[in-house]
ROKOLSE-239421 format. One record per residue (C-alpha): x, y, z negated; residue number from 1. Coordinates in pm, 1 decimal. Each point is the difference from the previous one (the first is absolute). Layout:
residues N
        x        y        z num
        X        Y        Z NUM
...
end
This chain:
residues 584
        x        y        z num
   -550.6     26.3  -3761.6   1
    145.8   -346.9     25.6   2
    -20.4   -144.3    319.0   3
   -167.3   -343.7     -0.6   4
    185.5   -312.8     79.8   5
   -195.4    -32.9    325.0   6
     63.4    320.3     91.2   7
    376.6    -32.8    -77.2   8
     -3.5   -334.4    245.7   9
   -195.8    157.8    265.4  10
    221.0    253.6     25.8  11
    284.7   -192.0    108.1  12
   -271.6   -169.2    229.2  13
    -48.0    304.5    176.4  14
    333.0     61.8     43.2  15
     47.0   -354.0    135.7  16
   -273.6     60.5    245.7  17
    238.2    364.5    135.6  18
    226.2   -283.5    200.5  19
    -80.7   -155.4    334.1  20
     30.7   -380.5   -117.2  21
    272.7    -50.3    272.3  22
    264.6    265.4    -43.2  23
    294.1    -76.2   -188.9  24
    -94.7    -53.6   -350.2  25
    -48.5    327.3   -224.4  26
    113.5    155.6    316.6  27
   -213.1    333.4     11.1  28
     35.0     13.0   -369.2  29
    330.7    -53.4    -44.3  30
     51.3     59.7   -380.6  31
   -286.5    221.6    -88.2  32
   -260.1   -215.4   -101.8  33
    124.6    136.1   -356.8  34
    -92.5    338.5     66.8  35
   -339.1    -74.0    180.9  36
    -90.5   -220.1   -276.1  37
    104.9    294.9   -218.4  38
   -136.1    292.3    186.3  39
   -341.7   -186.5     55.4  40
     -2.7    -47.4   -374.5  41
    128.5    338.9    -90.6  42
   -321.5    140.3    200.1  43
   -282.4   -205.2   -118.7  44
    126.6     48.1   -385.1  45
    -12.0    397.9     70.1  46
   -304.8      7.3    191.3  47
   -157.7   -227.6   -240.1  48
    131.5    285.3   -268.2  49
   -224.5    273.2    157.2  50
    236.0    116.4    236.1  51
   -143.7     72.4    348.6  52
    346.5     29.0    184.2  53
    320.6   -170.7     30.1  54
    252.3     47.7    212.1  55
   -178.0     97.5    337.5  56
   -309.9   -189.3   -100.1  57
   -313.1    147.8   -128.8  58
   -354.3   -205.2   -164.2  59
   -288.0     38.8    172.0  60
   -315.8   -243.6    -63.7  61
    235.7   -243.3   -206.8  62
    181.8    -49.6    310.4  63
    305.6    170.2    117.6  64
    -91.3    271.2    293.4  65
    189.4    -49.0    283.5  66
   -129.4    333.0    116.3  67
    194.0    157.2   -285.8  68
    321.7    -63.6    164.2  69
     63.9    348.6     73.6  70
    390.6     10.8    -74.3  71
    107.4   -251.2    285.2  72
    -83.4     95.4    351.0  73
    -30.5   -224.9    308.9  74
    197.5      4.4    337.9  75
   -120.4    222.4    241.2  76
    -79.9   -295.0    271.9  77
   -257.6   -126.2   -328.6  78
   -340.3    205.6     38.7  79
   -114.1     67.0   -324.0  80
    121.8   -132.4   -287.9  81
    155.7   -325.9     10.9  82
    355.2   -210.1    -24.5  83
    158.8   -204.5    295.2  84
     31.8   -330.0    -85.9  85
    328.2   -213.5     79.4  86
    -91.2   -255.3    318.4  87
    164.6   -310.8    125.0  88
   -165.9   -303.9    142.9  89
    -12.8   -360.7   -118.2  90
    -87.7   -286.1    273.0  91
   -350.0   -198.5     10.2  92
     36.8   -327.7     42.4  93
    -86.7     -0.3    420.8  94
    337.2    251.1     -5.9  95
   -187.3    321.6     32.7  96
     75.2    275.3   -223.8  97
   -200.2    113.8   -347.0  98
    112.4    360.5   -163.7  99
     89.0      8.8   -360.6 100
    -25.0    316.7   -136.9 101
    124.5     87.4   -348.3 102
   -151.6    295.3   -195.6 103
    107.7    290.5   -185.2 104
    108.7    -56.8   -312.9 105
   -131.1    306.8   -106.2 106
   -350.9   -102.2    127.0 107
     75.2   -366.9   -166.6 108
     68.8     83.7   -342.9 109
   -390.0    209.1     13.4 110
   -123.8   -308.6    119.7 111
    162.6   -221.6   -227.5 112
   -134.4    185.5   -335.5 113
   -375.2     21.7    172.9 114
      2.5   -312.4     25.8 115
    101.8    -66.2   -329.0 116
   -264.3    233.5   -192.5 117
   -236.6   -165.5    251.6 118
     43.4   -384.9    -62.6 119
   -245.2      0.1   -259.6 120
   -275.3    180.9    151.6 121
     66.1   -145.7    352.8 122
    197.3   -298.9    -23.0 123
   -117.9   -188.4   -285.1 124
   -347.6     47.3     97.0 125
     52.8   -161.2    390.6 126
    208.7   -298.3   -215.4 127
    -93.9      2.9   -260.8 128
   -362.4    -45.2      1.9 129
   -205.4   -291.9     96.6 130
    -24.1    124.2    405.2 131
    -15.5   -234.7    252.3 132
    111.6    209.4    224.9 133
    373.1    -43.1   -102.6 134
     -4.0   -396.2     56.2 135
    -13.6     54.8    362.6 136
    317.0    185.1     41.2 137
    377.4   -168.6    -17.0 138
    164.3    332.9      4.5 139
    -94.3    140.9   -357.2 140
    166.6    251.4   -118.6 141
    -26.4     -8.3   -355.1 142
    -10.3   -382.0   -205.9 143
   -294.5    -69.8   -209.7 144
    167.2   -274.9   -174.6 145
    290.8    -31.0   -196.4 146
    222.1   -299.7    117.0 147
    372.3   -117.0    -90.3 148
    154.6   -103.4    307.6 149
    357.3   -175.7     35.0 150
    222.6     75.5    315.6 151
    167.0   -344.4    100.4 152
    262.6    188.1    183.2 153
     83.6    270.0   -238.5 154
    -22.8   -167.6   -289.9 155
   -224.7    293.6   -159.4 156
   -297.4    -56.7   -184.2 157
   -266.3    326.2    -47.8 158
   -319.4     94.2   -115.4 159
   -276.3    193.6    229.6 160
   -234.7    182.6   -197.8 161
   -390.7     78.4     98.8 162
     47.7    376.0     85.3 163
    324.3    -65.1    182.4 164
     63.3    161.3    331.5 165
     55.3   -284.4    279.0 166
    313.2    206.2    298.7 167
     77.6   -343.8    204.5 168
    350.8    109.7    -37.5 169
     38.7    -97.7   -345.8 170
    145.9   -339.0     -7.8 171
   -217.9   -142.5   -208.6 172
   -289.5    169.9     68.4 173
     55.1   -161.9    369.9 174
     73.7   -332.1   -128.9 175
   -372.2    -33.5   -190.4 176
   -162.2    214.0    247.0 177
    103.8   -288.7    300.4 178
   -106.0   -274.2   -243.4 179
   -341.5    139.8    -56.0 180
    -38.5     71.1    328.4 181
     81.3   -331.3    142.4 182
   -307.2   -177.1   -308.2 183
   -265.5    295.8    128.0 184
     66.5   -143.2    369.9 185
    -37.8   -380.1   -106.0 186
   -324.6    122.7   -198.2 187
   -156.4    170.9    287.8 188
     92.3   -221.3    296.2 189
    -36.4   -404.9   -158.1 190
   -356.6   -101.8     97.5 191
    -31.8    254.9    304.8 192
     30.1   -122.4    379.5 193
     92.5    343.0    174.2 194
    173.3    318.1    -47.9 195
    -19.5    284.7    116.5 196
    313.8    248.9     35.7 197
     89.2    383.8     10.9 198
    104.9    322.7   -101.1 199
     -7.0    317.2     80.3 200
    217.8    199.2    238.9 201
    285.1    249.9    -97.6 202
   -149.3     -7.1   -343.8 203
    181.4    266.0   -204.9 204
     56.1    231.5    277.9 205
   -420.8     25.2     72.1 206
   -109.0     69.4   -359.8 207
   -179.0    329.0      8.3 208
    173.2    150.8   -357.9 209
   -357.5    216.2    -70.3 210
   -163.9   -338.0    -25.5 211
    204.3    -57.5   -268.1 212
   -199.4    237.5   -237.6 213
   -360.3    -75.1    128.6 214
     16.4   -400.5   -101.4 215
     -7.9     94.3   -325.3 216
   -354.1     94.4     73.8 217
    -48.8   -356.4    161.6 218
    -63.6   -323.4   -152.2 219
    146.4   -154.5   -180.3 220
    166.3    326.4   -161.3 221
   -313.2    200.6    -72.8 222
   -172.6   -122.7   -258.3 223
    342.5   -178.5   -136.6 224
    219.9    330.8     38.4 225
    -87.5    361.8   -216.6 226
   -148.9    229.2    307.1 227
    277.9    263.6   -174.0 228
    289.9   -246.3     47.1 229
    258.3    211.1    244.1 230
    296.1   -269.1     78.2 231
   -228.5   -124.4    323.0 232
     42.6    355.5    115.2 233
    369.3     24.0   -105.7 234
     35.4   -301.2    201.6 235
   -105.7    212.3    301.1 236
    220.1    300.3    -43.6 237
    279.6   -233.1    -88.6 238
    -20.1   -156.6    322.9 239
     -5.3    272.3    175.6 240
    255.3    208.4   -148.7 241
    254.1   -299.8     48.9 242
    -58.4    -64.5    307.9 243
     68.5    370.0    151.4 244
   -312.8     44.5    -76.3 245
   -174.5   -144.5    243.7 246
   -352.3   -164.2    -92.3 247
      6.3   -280.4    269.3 248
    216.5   -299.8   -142.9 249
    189.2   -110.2   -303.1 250
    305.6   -111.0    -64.5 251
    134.2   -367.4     -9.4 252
    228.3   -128.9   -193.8 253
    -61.4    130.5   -363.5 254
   -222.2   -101.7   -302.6 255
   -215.9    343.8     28.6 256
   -145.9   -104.3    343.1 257
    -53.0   -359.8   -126.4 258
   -232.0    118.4   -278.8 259
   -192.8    261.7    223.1 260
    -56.9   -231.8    261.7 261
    -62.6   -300.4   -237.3 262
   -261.4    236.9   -162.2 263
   -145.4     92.3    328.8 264
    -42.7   -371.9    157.6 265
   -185.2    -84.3   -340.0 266
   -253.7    192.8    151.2 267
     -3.2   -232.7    253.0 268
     37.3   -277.2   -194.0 269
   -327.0     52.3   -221.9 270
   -197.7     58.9    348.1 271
    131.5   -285.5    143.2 272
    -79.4   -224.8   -337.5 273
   -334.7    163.2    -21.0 274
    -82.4   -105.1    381.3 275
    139.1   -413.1    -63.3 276
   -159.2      2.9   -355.7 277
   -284.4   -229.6    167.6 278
    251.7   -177.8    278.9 279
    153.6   -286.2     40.4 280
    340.9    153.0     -4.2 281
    319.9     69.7   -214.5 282
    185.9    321.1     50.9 283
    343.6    140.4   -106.4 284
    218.1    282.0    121.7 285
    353.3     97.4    -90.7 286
     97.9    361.0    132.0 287
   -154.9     41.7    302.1 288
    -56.1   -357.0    123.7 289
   -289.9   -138.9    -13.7 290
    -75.6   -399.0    -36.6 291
   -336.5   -141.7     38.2 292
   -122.9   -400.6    -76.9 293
   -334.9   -192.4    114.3 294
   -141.2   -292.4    105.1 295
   -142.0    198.9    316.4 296
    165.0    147.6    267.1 297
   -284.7    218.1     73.1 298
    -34.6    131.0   -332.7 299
    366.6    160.6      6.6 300
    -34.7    103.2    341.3 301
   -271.8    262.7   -144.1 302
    208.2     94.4   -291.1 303
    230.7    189.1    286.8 304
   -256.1    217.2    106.6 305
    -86.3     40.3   -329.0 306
    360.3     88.0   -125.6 307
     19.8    262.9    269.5 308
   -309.8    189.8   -117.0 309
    137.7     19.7   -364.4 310
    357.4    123.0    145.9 311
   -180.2    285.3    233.9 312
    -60.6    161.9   -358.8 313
    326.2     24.1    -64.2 314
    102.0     93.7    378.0 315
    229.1   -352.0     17.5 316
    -70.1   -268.3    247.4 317
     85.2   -371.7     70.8 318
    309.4   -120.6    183.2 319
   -183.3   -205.5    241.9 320
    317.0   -183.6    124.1 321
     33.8   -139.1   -315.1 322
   -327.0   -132.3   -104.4 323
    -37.4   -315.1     29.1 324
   -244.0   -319.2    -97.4 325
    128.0   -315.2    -29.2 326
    -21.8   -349.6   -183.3 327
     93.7      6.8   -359.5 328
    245.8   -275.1     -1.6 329
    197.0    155.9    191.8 330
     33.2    280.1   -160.2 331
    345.0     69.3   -113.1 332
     37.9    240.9   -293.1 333
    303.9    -79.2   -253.8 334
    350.4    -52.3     97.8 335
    138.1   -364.9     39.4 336
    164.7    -39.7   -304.9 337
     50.1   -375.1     34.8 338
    217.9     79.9    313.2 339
    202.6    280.8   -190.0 340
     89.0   -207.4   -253.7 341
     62.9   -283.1    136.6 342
    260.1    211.8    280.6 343
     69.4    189.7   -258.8 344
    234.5   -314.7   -206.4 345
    175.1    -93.4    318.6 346
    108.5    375.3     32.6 347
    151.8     18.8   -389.8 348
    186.5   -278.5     71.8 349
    161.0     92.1    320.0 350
    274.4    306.3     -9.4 351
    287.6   -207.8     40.3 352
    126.9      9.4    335.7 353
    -66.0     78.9    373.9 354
   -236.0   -304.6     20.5 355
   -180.1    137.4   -286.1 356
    -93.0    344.7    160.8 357
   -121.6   -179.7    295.1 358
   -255.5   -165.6   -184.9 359
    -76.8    307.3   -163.8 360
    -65.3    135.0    318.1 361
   -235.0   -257.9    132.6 362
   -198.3     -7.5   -262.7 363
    -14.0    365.1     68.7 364
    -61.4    -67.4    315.6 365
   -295.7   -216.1    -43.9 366
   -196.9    303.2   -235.2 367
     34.0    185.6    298.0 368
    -86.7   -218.3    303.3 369
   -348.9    -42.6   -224.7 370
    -25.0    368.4    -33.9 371
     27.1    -58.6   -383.6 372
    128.2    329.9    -99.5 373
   -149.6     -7.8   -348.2 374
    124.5   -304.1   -123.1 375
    347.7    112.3     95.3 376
      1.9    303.8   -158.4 377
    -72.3   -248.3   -294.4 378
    339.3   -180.6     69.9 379
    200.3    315.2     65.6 380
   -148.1    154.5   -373.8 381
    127.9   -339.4   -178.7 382
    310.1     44.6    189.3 383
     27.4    299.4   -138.3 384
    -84.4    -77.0   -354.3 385
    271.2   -290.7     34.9 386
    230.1    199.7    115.4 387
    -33.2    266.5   -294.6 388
    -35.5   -254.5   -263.6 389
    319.6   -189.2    164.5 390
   -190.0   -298.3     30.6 391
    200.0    -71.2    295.9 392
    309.9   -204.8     47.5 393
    103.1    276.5    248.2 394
    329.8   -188.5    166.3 395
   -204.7    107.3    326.6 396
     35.8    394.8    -86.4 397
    353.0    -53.9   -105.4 398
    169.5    -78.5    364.9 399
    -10.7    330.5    207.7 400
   -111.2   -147.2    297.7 401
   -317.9   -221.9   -166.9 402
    -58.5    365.6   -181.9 403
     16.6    207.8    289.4 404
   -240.5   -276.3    215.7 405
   -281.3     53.3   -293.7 406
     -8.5    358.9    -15.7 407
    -25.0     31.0    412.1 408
   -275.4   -281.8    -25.1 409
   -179.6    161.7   -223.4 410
     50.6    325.1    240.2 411
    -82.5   -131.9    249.6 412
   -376.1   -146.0   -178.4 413
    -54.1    364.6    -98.7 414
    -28.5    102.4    413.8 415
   -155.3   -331.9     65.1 416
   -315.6    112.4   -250.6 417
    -21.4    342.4   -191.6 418
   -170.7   -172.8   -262.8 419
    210.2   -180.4   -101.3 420
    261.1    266.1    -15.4 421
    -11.3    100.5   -385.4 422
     -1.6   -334.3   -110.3 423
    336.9    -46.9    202.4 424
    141.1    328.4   -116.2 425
    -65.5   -132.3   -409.2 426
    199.4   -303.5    108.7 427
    259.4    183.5     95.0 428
     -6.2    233.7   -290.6 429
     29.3   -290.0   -232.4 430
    278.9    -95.5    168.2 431
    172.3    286.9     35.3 432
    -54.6     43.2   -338.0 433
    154.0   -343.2    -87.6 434
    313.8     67.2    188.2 435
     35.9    387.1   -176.8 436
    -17.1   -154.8   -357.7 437
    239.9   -287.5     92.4 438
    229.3    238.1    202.4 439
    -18.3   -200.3    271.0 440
    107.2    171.2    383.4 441
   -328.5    138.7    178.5 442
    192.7    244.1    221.8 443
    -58.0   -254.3    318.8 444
   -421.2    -58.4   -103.2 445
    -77.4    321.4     12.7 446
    160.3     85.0    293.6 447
   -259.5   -243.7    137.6 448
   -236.1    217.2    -73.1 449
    192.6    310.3     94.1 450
     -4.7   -151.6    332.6 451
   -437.8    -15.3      1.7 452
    -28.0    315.5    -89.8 453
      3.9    229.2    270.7 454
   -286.1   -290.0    128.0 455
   -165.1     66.9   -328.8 456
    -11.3    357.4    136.1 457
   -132.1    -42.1    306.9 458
   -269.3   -228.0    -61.7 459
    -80.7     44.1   -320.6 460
     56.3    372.9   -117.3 461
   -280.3    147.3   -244.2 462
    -58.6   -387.4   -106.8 463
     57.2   -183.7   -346.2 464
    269.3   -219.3    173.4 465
    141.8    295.7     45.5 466
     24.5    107.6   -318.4 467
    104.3   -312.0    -97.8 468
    278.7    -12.7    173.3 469
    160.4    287.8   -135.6 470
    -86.1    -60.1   -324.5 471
    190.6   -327.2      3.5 472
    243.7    218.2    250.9 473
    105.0    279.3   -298.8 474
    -33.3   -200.6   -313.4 475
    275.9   -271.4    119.2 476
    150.9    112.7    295.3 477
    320.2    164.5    -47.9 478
      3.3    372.6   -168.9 479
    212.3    142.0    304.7 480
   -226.7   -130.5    306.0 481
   -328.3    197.7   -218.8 482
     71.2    335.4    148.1 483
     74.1   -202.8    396.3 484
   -321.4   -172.0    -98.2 485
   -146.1    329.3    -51.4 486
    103.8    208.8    343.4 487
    -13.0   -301.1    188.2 488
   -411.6     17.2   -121.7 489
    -34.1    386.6     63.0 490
    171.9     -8.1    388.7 491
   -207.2   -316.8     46.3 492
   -368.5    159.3    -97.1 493
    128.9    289.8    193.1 494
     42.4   -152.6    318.0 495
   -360.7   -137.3   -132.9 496
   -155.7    349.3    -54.9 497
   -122.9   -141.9   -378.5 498
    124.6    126.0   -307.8 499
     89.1   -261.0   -259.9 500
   -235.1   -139.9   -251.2 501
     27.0    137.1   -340.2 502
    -24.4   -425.9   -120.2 503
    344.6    -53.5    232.3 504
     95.1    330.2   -110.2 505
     18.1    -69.7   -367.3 506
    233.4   -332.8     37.3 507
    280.0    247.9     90.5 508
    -27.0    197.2   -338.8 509
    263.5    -73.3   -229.6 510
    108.8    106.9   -352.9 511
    198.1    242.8   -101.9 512
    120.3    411.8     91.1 513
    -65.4    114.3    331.5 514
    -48.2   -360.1    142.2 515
   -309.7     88.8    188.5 516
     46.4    312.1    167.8 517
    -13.7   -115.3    352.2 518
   -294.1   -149.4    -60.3 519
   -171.8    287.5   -179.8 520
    110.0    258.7    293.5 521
   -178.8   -292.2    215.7 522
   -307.0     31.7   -177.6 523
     13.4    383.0     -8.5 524
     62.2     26.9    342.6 525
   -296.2   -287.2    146.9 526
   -260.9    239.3   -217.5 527
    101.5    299.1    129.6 528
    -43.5    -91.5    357.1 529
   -384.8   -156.2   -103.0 530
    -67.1    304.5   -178.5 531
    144.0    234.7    263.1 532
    220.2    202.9   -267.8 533
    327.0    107.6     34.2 534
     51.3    177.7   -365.5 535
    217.3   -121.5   -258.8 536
   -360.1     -4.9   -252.9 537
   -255.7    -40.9    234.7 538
     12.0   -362.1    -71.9 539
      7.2      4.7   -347.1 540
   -353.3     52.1   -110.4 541
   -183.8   -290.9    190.2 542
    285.7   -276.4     38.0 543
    -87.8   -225.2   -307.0 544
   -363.7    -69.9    203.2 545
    156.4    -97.1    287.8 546
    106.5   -320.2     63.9 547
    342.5     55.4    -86.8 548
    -53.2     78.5   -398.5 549
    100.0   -396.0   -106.9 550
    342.2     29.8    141.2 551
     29.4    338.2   -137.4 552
    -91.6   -151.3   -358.3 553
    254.5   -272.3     76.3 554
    279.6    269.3     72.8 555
    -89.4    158.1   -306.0 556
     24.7   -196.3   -259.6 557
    345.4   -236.8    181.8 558
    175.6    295.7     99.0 559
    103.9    267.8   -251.0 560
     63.4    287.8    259.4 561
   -313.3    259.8      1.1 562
     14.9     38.6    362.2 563
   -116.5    359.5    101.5 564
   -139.6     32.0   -374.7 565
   -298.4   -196.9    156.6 566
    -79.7   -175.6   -305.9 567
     77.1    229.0   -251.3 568
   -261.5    228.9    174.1 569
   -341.6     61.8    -28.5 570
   -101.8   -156.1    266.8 571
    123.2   -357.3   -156.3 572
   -295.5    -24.6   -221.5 573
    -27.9    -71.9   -391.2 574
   -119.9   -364.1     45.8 575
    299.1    -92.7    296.4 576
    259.8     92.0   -263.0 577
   -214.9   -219.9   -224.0 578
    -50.7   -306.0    214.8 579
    359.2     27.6    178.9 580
    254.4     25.1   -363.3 581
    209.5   -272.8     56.7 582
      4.4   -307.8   -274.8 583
    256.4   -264.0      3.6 584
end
């Protein structure tokens, strides 16, 4: 059976929506979309055939049965049956810390073609349909339009179809999702005199995953979804089982946990539309934030209460410290665009000299007195784009000194503000990638940030800056310092009783024979010590659900060397060897 070309594009949606938005681009994938977007295929043409079973995967329902997993077993710290995920944090913007998990791929690739067989049944009948429900939310998941959308900056035109999967780390996808949100804000807020402000506190990590399977017996879904429909359940196992199985909590950072909450907080949304139906008030919501408008102050001081009483359903409650009602015009929703681009035309024009970068840096300077992060993250992605599309006259990055003074500045505005760290880190990946392909000395830039690093360490181990950094670190840094890169990390997490994360981890792996057998003996070792096993195969049948299985992947299919006949094994199931063949 031919798959249809929705089905073809949502695919590579899916597999999009695998990457935290703000790693290194393709990062976690890193050159196997191919072989997802084969395998996936590969398993709903057989299973469409009449087959019940591929690879370790068997049909149950329609829907493939996590429960059938019964060749892969978990880590003996997991109760039941479940995978580890891979954790690291990303910053909120007041500085504190948010964990990212990423899932098993294994998990991932059942999700992905559930999702698919599900679309029409569940999907297309939320989007597709004439509910009003769906207006209220700015986080949709799936488009029920088709647009054609240009990219200004990337000079790429493209076509969204009605049916299309919506991860906000597709570039374009994010581009028309920010424009519509910005026109359902104007709609809702132009003739109303107050708003009203808040969301709901540690979102992800209080959904109750069983809840997940009873909404389908909730409005809006029950007289709009089959009663015999099993992907809400699925959605509940899936959770679980990626999350160590734990039933408390789901993760953040990946398109799977953006649909099942988006599908749980339109249960919300059609209460909370049913209850202003009559009101004098506009309503619209984009993940878990929640924005109310109305002539009366009184009448959205009684929505919280009301709010509250729909959340204690769903065992989630308001963050009181940020709820807030205040006058309309002065509420502040869209970035400053006027300012950005105005700033934004001194800054192309000034990379000439020392005078230049002072400028530069009190423009800078003036972004952050005003706390306005977001519009410099703006500037810092332009710079970025310049940069790569050498749009620059770059005399400035030609003088050591003037180059050296940028990348330390732009250091030194990653420990000012964590959020403001990746944007940094793609400025200096443009240009270290503009001095590599014009063979221009670096030698002296990166020891600038050779010289952060054991900082990086110490105050931001486990984080995305730190992954960051050694991304940047190993891909231009020279090929000798990789392995004092390497030890220098492993005697430094010692001293810090951690291990080292399997994201830092993976910017070490190289190419070629017997490159990576430090790091695979590293691996080996940190497992056995969690697992308490000191045999030379005790390890072997539960690894790949640990969290260490992605740089285990990585080693496989870079590195040519079968170390301890690991992956020729059993234990290194069918669908690994699938996923993890290498494709230039």
């Amino acid at each position: 059976m031919e798959i249809k070309e929705i089905d073809d594009i949502n695919i590579e949606r899916l597999i999009q929506g695998y990457q935290y938005s703000y790693l290194p681009e393709g990062f976690l994938l890193n050159g196997i979309e191919k072989n997802m977007k084969r395998t996936v295929t590969k398993i709903l043409n057989e299973i469409n055939e009449n087959e019940d079973e591929i690879y370790c995967y068997k049909v149950k329902n329609g829907l493939i049965d996590l429960e059938s997993l019964t060749e892969i077993s978990s880590p003996s710290y997991i109760f039941n049956f479940g995978a580890e995920p891979i954790s690291f944090f990303d910053f909120k913007k007041n500085g504190s810390y948010r964990e990212i998990q990423i899932p098993n791929l294994i998990f991932y690739v059942a999700f992905m073609y559930n999702s698919i067989v599900s679309s029409e049944e569940i999907f297309n009948k939320i989007y597709m349909g004439e509910n009003d429900f769906v207006k209220y939310s700015n986080s949709y998941v799936v488009f029920e339009k088709e647009f054609t959308i240009y990219n200004n900056y990337e000079g790429i035109e493209d076509t969204i179809l009605c049916g299309e999967f919506a991860p906000r780390n597709s570039k374009m996808v994010n581009q028309l999702t920010a424009e519509n949100k910005a026109i359902n804000y104007l709609e809702k807020m132009s003739s109303k005199l107050y708003v009203l402000k808040m969301d709901i506190e540690s979102f992800y990590p209080n959904i109750y995953t069983h809840l997940l399977a009873q909404i389908k017996n909730k409005n809006p879904y029950k007289d709009l979804i089959a009663d015999d429909h099993y992907y809400f359940d699925f959605l509940d196992k899936y959770n679980m089982k990626i999350n160590s199985n734990q039933t408390k909590g789901i993760m953040s950072g990946c398109f799977s946990s953006r649909i099942a909450s988006e599908l749980l907080m339109l249960c919300v949304d059609y209460e909370i539309s049913t209850y202003i139906r009559d009101k004098d008030v506009e309503y619209i919501r984009y993940v878990d934030d929640f924005t109310f408008f109305s002539d009366s102050k009184e009448q959205l001081q009684s929505i919280i209460a009301y709010v509250q009483k729909i959340l204690n359903k769903y065992k989630l409650r308001i963050n009181h410290s940020k709820t807030e009602i205040s006058e309309n015009i002065l509420f502040e929703n869209a970035l400053d665009f006027n300012s950005i681009d105005h700033d934004f035309e001194l800054i192309k024009e000034i990379w000439n000299n020392y005078e230049d970068f002072i400028q530069l840096k009190g423009i800078f300077k003036t972004y952050l007195k005003l706390n306005k992060i977001s519009e410099l993250k703006v500037i810092l992605s332009r710079i970025a784009k310049k940069i790569k599309k050498e749009e620059f006259g770059f005399e400035l990055f030609k003088e050591d000194k003037m180059s050296k003074y940028m990348i330390n500045y732009l250091l030194q505005l990653v420990f000012y503000d964590p959020n403001l760290a990746v944007n940094c880190y793609k400025v200096l990946y443009e240009l270290f990638e503009y001095y590599k392909s014009h063979f221009l000395k670096i030698d002296q830039l990166i020891e600038c940030m050779t010289n952060k690093t054991k900082k990086i360490n110490e105050q931001y181990s486990n984080t995305l800056i730190q992954i960051w950094h050694y991304y940047l670190l190993n891909k231009f840094g020279p090929q000798k310092d990789i392995p004092d890169y390497f030890f220098s990390l492993l005697n430094q997490t010692d001293e810090q009783n951690e291990t080292v994360n399997p994201l830092v981890l993976m910017t070490f792996i190289e190419k070629g024979d017997n490159k990576n057998k430090e790091i695979f003996k590293y691996i080996i070792d940190a497992y056995k010590k969690d697992i308490d096993v000191d045999t030379d195969d005790g390890w072997k049948s539960t690894i790949m659900l640990s969290k260490w299985w992605l740089p285990l992947m990585q080693i496989r299919h870079l590195d040519n060397k079968d170390y301890h006949k690991f992956y020729s094994s059993k234990h290194y199931h069918s669908i690994r060897h699938e996923l993890s063949e290498f494709l230039l």
